[in-house]
N, CA, C and O atoms as a printed pandas DataFrame, in Angstrom:
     atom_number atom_name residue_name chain_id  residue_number  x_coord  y_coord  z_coord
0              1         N          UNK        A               1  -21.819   -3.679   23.652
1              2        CA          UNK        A               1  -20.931   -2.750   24.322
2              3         C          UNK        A               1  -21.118   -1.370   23.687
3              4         O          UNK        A               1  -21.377   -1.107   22.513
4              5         N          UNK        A               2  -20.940   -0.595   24.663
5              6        CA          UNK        A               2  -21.152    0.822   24.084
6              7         C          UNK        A               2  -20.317    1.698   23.519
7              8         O          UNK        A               2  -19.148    1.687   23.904
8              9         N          UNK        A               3  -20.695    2.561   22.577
9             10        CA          UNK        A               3  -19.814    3.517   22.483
10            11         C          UNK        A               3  -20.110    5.248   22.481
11            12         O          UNK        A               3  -21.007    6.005   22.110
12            13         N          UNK        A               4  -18.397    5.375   23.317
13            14        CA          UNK        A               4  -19.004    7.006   23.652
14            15         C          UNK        A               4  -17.863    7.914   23.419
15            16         O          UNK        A               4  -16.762    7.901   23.969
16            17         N          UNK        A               5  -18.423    8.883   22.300
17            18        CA          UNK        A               5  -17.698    9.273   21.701
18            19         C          UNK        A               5  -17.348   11.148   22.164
19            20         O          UNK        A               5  -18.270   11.953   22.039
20            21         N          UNK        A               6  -16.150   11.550   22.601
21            22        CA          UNK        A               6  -16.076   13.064   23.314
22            23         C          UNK        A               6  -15.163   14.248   22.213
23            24         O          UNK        A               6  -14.251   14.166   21.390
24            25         N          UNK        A               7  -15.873   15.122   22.679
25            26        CA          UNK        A               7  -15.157   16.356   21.352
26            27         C          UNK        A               7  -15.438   16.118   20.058
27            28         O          UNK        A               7  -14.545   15.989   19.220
28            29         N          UNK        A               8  -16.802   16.033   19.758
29            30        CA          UNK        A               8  -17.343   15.140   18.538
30            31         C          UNK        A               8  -17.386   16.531   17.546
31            32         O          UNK        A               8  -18.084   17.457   17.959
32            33         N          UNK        A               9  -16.840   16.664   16.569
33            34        CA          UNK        A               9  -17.063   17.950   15.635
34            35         C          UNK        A               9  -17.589   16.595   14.123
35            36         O          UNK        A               9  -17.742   15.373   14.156
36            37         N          UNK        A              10  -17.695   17.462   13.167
37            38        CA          UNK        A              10  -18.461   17.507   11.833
38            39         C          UNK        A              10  -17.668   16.482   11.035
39            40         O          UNK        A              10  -18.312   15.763   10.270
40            41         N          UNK        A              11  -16.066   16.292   11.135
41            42        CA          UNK        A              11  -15.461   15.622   10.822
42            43         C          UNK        A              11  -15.191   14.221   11.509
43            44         O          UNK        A              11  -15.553   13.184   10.952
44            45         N          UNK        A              12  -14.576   14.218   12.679
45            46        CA          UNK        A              12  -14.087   13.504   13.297
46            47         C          UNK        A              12  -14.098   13.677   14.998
47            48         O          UNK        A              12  -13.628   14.708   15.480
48            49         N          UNK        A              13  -14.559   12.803   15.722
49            50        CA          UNK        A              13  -13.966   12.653   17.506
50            51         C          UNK        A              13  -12.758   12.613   17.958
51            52         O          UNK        A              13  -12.026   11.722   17.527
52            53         N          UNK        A              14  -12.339   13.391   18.759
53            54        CA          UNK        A              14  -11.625   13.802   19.098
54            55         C          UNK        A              14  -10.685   12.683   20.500
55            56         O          UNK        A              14   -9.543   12.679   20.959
56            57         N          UNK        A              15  -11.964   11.858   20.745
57            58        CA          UNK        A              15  -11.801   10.812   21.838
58            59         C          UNK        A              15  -12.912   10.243   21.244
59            60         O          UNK        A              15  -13.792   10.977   20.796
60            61         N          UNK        A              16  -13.024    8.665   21.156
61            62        CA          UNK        A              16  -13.956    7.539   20.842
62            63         C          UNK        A              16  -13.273    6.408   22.405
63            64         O          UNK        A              16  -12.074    6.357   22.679
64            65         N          UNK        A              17  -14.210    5.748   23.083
65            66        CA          UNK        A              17  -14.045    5.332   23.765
66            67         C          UNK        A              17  -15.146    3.481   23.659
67            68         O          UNK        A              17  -16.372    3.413   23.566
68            69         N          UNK        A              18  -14.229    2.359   23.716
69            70        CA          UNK        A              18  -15.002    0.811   23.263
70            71         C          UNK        A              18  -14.831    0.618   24.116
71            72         O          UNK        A              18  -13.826    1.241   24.459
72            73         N          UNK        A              19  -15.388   -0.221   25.233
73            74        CA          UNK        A              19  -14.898   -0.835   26.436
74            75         C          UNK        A              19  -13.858   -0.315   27.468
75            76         O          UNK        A              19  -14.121    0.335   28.480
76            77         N          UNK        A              20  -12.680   -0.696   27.055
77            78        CA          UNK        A              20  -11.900    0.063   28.390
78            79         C          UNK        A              20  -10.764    0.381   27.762
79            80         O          UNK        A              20   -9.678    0.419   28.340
80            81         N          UNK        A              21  -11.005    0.735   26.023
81            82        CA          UNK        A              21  -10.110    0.781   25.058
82            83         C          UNK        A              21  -10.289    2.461   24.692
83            84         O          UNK        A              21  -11.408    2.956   24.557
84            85         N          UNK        A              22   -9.111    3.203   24.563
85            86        CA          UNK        A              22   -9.635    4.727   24.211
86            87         C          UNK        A              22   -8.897    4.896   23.245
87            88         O          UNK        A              22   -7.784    4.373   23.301
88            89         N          UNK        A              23   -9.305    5.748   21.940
89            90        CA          UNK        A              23   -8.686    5.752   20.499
90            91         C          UNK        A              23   -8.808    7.378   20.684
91            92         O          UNK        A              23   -9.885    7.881   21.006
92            93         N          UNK        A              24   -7.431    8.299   20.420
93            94        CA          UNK        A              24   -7.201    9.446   20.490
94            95         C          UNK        A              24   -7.184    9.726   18.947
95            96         O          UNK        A              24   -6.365    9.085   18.288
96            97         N          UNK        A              25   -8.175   10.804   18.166
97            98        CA          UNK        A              25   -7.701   11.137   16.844
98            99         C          UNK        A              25   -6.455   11.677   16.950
99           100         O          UNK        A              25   -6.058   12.336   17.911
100          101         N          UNK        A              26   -5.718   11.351   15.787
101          102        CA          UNK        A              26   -4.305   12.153   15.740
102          103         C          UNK        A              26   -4.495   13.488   15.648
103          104         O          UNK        A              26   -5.320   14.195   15.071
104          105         N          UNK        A              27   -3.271   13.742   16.550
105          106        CA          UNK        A              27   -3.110   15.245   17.448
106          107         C          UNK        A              27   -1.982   16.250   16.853
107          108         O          UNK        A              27   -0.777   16.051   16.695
108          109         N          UNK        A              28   -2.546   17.069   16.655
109          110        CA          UNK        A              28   -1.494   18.324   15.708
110          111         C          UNK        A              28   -0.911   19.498   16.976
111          112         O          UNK        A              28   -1.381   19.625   18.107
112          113         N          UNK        A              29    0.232   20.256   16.368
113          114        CA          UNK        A              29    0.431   20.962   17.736
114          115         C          UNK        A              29   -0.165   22.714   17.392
115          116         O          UNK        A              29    0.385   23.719   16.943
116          117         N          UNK        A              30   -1.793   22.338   17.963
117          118        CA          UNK        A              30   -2.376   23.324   17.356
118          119         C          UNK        A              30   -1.628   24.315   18.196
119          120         O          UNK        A              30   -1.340   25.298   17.513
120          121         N          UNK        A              31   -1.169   24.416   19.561
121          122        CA          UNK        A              31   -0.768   25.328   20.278
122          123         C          UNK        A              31    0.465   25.652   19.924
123          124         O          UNK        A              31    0.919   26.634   20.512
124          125         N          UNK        A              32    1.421   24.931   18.841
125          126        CA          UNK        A              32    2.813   25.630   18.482
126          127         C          UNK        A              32    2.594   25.236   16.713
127          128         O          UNK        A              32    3.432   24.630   16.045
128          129         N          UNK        A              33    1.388   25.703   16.247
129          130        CA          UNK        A              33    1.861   25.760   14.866
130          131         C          UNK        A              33    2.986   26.515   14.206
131          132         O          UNK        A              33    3.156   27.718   14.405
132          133         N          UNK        A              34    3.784   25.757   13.383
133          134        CA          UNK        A              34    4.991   26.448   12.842
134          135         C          UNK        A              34    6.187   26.698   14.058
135          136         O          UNK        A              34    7.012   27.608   14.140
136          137         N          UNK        A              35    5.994   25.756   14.789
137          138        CA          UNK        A              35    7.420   25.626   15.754
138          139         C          UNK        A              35    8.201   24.893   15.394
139          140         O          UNK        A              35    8.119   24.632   14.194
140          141         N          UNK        A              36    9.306   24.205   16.169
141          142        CA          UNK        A              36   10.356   23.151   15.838
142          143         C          UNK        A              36    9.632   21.806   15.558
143          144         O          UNK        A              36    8.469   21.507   15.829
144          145         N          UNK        A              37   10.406   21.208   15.069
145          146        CA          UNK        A              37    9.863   19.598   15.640
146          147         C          UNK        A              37    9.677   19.322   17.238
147          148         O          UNK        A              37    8.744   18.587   17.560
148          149         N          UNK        A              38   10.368   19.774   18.080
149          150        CA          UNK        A              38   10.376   19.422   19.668
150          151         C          UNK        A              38    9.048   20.046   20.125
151          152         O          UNK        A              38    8.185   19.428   20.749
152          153         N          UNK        A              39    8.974   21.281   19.766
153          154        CA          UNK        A              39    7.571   22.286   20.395
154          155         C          UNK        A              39    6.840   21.654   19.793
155          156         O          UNK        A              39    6.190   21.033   20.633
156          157         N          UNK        A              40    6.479   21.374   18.745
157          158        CA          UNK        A              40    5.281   20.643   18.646
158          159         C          UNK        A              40    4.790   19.525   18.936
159          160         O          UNK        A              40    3.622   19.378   19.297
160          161         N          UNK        A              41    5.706   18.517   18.801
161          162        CA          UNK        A              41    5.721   17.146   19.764
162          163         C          UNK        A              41    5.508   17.433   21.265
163          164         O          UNK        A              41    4.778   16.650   21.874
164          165         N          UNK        A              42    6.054   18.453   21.921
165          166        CA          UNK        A              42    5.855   18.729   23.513
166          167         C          UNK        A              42    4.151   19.285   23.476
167          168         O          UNK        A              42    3.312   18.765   24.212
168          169         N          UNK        A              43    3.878   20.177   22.704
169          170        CA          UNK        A              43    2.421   20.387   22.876
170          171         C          UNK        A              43    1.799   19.202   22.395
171          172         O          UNK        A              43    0.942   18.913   23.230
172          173         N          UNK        A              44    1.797   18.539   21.660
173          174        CA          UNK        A              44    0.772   16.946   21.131
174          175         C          UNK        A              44    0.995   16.357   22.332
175          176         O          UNK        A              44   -0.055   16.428   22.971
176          177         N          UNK        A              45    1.938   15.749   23.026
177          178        CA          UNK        A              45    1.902   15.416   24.078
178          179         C          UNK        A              45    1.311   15.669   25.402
179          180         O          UNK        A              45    1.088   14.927   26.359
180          181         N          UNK        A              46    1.096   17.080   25.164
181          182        CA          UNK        A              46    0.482   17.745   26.596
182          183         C          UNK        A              46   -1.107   17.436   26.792
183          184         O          UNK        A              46   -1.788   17.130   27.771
184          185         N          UNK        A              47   -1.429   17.690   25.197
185          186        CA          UNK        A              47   -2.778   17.636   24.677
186          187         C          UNK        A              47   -3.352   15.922   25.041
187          188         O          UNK        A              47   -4.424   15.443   25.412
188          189         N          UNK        A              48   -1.944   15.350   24.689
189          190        CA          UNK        A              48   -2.437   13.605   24.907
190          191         C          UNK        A              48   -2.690   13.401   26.412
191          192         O          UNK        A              48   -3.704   12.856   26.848
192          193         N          UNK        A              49   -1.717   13.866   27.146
193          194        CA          UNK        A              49   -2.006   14.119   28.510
194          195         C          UNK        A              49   -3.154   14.493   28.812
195          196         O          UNK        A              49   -3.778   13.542   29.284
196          197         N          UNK        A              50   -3.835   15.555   28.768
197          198        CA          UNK        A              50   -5.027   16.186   29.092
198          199         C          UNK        A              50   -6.221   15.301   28.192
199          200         O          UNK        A              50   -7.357   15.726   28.402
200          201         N          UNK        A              51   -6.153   14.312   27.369
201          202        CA          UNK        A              51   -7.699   13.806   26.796
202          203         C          UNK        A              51   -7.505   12.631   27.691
203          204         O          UNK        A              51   -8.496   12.114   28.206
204          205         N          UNK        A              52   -6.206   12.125   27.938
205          206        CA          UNK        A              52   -6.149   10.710   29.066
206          207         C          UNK        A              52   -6.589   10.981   29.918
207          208         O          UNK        A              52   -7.354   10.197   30.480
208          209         N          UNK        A              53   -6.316   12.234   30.436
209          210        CA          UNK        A              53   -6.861   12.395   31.676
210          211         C          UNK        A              53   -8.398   12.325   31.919
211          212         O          UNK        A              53   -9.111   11.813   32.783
212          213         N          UNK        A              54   -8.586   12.992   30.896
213          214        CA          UNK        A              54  -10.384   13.587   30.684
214          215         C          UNK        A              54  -11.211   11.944   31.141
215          216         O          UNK        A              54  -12.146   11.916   31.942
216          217         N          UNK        A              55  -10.748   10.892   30.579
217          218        CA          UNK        A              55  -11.202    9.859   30.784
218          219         C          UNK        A              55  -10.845    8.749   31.598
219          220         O          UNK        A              55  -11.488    7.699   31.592
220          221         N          UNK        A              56   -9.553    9.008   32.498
221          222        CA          UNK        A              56   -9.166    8.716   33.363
222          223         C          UNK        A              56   -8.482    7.371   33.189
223          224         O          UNK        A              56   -8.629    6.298   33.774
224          225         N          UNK        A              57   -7.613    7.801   32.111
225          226        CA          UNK        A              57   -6.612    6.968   31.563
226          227         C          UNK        A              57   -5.351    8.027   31.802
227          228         O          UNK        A              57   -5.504    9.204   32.127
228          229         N          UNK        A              58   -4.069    7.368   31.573
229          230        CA          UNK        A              58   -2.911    7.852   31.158
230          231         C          UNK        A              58   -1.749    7.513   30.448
231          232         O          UNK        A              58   -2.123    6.595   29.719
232          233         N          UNK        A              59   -0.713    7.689   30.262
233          234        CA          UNK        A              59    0.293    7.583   29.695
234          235         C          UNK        A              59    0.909    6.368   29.552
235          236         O          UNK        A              59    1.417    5.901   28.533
236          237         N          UNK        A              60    0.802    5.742   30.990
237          238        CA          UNK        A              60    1.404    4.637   31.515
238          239         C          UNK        A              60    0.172    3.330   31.036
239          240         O          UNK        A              60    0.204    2.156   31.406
240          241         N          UNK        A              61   -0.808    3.945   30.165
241          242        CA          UNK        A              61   -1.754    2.929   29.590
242          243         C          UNK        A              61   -1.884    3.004   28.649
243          244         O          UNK        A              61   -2.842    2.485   28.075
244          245         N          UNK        A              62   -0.834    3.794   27.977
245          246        CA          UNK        A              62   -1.015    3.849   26.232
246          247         C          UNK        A              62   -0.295    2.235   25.454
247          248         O          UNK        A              62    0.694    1.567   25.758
248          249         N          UNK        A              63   -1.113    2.114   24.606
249          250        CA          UNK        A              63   -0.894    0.583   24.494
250          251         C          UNK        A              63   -0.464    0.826   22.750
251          252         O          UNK        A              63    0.007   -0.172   22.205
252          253         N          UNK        A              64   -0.575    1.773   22.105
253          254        CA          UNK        A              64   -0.435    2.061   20.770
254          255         C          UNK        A              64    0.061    3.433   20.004
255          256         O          UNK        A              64   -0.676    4.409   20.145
256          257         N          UNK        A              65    1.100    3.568   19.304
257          258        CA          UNK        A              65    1.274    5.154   19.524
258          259         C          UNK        A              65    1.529    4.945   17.613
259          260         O          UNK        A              65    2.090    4.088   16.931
260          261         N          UNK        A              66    1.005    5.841   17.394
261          262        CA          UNK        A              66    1.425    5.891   15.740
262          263         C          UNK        A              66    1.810    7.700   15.086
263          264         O          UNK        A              66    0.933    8.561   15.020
264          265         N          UNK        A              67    3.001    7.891   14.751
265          266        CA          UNK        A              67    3.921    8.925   14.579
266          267         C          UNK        A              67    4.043    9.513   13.290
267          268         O          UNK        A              67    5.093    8.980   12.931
268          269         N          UNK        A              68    3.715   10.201   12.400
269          270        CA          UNK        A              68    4.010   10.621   11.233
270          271         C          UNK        A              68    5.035   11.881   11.623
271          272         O          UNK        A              68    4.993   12.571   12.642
272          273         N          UNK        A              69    6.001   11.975   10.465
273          274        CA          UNK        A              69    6.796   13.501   10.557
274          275         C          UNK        A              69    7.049   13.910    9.430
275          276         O          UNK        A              69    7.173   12.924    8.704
276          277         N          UNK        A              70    7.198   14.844    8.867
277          278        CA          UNK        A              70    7.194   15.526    7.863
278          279         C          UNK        A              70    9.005   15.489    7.151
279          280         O          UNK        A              70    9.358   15.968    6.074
280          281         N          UNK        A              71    9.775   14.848    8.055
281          282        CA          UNK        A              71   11.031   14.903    7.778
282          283         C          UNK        A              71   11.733   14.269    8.927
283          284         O          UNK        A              71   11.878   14.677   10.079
284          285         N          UNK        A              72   12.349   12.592    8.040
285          286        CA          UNK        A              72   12.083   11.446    8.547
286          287         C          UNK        A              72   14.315   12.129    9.436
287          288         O          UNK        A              72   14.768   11.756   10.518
288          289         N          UNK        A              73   14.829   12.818    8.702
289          290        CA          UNK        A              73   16.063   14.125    8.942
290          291         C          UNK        A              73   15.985   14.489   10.686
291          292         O          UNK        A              73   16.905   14.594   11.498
292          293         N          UNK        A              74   14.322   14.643   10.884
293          294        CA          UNK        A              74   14.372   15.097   12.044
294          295         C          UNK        A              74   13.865   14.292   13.409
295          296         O          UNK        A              74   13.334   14.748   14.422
296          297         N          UNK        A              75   14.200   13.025   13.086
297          298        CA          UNK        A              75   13.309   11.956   13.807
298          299         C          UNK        A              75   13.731   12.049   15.375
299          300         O          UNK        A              75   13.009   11.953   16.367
300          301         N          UNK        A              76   15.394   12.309   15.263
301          302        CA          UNK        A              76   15.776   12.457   16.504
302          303         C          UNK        A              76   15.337   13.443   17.236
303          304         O          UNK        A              76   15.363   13.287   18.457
304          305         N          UNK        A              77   14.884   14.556   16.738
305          306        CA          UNK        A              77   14.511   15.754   17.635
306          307         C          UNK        A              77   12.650   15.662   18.374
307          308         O          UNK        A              77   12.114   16.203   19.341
308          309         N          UNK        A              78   12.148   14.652   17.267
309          310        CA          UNK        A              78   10.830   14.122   18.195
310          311         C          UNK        A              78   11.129   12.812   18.940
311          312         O          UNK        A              78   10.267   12.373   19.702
312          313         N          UNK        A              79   12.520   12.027   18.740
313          314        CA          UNK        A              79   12.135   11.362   19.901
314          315         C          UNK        A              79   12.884   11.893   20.929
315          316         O          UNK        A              79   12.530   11.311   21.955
316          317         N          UNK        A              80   13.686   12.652   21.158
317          318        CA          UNK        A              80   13.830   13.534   22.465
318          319         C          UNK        A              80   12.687   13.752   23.462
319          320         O          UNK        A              80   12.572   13.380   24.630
320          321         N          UNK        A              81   11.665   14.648   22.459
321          322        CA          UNK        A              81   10.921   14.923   23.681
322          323         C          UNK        A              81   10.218   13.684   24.114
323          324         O          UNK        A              81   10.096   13.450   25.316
324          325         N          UNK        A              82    9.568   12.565   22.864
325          326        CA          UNK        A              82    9.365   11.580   23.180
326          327         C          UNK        A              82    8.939   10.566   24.599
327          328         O          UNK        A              82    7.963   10.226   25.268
328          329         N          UNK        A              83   11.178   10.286   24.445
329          330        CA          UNK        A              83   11.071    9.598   25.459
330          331         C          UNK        A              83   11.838   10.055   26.882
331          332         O          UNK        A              83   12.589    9.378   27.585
332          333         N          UNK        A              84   11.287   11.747   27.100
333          334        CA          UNK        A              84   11.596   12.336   27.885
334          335         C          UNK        A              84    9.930   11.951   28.789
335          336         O          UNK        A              84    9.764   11.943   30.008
336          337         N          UNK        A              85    8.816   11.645   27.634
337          338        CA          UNK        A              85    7.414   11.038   28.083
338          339         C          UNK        A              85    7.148   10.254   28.327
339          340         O          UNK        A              85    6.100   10.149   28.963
340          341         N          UNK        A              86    7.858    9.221   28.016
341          342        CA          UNK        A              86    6.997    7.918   27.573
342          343         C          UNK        A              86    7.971    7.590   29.193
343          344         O          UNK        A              86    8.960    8.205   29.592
344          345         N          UNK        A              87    7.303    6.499   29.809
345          346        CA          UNK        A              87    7.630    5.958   31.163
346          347         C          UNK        A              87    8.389    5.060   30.819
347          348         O          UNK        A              87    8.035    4.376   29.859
348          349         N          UNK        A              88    9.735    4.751   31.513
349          350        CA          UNK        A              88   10.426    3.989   30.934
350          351         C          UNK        A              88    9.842    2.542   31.813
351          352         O          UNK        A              88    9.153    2.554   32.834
352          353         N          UNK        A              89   10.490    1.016   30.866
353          354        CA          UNK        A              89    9.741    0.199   30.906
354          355         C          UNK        A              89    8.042   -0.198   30.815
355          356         O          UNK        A              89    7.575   -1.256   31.237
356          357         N          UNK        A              90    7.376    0.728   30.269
357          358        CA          UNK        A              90    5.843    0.922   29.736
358          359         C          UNK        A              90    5.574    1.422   28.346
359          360         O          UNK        A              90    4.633    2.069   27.886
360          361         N          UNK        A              91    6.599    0.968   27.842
361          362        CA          UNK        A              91    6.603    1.969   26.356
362          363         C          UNK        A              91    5.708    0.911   25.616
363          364         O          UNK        A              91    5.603   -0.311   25.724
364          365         N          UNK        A              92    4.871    2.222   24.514
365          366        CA          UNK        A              92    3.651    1.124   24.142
366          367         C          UNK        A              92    4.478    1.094   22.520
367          368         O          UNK        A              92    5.419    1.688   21.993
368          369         N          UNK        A              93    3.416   -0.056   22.112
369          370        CA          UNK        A              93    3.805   -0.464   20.766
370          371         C          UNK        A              93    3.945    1.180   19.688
371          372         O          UNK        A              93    3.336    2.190   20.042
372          373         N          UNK        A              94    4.702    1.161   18.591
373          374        CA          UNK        A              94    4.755    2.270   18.065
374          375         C          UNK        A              94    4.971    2.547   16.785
375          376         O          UNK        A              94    5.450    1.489   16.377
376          377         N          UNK        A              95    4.942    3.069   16.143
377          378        CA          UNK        A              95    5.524    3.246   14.808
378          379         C          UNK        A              95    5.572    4.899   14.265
379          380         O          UNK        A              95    5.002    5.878   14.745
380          381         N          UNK        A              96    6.180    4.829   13.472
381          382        CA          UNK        A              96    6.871    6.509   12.761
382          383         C          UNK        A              96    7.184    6.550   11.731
383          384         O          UNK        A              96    8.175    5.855   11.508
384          385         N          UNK        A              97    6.625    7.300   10.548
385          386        CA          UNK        A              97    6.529    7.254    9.638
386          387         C          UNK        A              97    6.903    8.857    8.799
387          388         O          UNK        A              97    6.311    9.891    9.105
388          389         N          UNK        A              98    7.706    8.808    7.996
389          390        CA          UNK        A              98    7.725    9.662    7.224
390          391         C          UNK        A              98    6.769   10.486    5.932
391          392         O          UNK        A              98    6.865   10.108    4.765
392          393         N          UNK        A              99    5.854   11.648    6.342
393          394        CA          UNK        A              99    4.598   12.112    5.928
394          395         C          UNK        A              99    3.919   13.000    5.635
395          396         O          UNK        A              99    3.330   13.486    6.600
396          397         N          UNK        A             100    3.663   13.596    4.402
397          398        CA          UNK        A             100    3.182   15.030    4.049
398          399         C          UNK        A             100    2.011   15.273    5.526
399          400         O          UNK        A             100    1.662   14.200    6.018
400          401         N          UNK        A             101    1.554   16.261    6.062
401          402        CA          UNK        A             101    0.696   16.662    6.791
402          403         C          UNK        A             101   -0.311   17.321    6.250
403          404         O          UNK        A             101   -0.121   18.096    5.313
404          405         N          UNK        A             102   -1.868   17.032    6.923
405          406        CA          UNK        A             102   -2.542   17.960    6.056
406          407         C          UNK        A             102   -2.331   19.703    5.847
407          408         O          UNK        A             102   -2.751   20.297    4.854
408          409         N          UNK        A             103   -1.600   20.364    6.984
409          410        CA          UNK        A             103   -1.190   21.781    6.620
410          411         C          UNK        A             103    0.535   21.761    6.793
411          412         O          UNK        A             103    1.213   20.936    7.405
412          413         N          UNK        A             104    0.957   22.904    6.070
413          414        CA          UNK        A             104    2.283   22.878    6.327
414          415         C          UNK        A             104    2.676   23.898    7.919
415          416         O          UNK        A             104    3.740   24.499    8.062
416          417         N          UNK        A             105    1.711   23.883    8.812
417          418        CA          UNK        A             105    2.004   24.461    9.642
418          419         C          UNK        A             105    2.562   23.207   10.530
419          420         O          UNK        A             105    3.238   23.536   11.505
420          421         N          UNK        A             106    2.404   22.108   10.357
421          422        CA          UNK        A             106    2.756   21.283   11.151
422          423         C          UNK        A             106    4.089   20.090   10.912
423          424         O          UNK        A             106    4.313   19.851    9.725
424          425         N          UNK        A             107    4.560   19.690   11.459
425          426        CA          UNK        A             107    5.686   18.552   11.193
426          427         C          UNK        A             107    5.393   17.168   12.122
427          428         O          UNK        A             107    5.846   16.067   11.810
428          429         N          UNK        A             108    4.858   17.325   12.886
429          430        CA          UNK        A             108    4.371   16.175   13.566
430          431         C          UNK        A             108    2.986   16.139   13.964
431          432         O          UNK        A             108    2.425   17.165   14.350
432          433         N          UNK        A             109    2.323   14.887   13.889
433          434        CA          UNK        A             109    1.009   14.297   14.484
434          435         C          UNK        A             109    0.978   12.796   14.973
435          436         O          UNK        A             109    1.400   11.932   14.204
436          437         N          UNK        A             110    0.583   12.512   15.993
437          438        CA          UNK        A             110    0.881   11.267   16.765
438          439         C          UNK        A             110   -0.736   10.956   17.237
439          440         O          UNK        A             110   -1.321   11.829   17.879
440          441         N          UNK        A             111   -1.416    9.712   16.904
441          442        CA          UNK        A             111   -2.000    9.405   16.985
442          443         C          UNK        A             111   -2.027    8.544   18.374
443          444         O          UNK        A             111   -0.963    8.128   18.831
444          445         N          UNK        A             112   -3.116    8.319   18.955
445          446        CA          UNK        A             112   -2.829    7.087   20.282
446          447         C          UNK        A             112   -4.400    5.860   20.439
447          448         O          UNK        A             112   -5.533    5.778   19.965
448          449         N          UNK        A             113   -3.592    5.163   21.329
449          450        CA          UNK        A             113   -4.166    3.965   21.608
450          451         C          UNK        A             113   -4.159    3.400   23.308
451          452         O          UNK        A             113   -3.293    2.740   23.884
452          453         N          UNK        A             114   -5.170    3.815   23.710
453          454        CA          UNK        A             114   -4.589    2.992   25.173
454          455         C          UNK        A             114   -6.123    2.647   25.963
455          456         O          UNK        A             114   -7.326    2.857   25.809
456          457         N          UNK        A             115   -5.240    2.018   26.838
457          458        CA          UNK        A             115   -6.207    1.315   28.123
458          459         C          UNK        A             115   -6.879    2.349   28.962
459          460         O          UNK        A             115   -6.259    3.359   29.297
460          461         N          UNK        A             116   -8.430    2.094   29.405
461          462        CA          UNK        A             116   -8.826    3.410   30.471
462          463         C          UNK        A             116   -8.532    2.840   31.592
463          464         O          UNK        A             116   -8.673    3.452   32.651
């Protein structure tokens, strides 16, 4: 089985794709660095939106979601926007974790897992 890997930089892919399985690197909110917890979770999300799409997967096929936050204080304000996303009755497996980030411009990164 093949693998095909999209947005490939020096470090890491950005999309890796196994079969009909798509692994999103965890997503920072490059478009609201140094915003709230909500703005940045709403841009990671948008971003997750747009690589599902790219491969013609979506939301409603995310099968794995993994959550770090920088301040476990503010958990409620990322799952607001959350599960203002997530489709109700399709919610994929998940977890959230309390977590230094590699820059302090950020407070959340959410990694994904889903079906194409």
């Amino acid at each position: 089985m093949s693998i095909e890997r999209r947005h490939v930089g020096d470090r890491m892919s950005q999309i890796v794709i196994h079969g009909d399985t798509v692994y999103l690197a965890g997503q920072v909110a490059s478009g609201a660095p140094g915003g709230t917890m909500a703005e940045q979770t709403r841009d990671i999300l948008e971003r997750i939106d747009g690589y599902l799409a790219e491969v013609g997967s979506n939301k409603r096929k995310v099968l794995r979601a993994t959550i770090w936050i920088t301040d476990m204080a503010r958990f409620n304000e990322m799952n607001e926007v959350w599960d203002a996303w997530v489709v109700e009755g399709e919610t994929p497996a998940r977890a959230c974790v309390e977590s230094q980030l590699a820059s302090p411009d950020f407070c959340v990164e959410i990694s994904i897992i889903a079906a194409r």
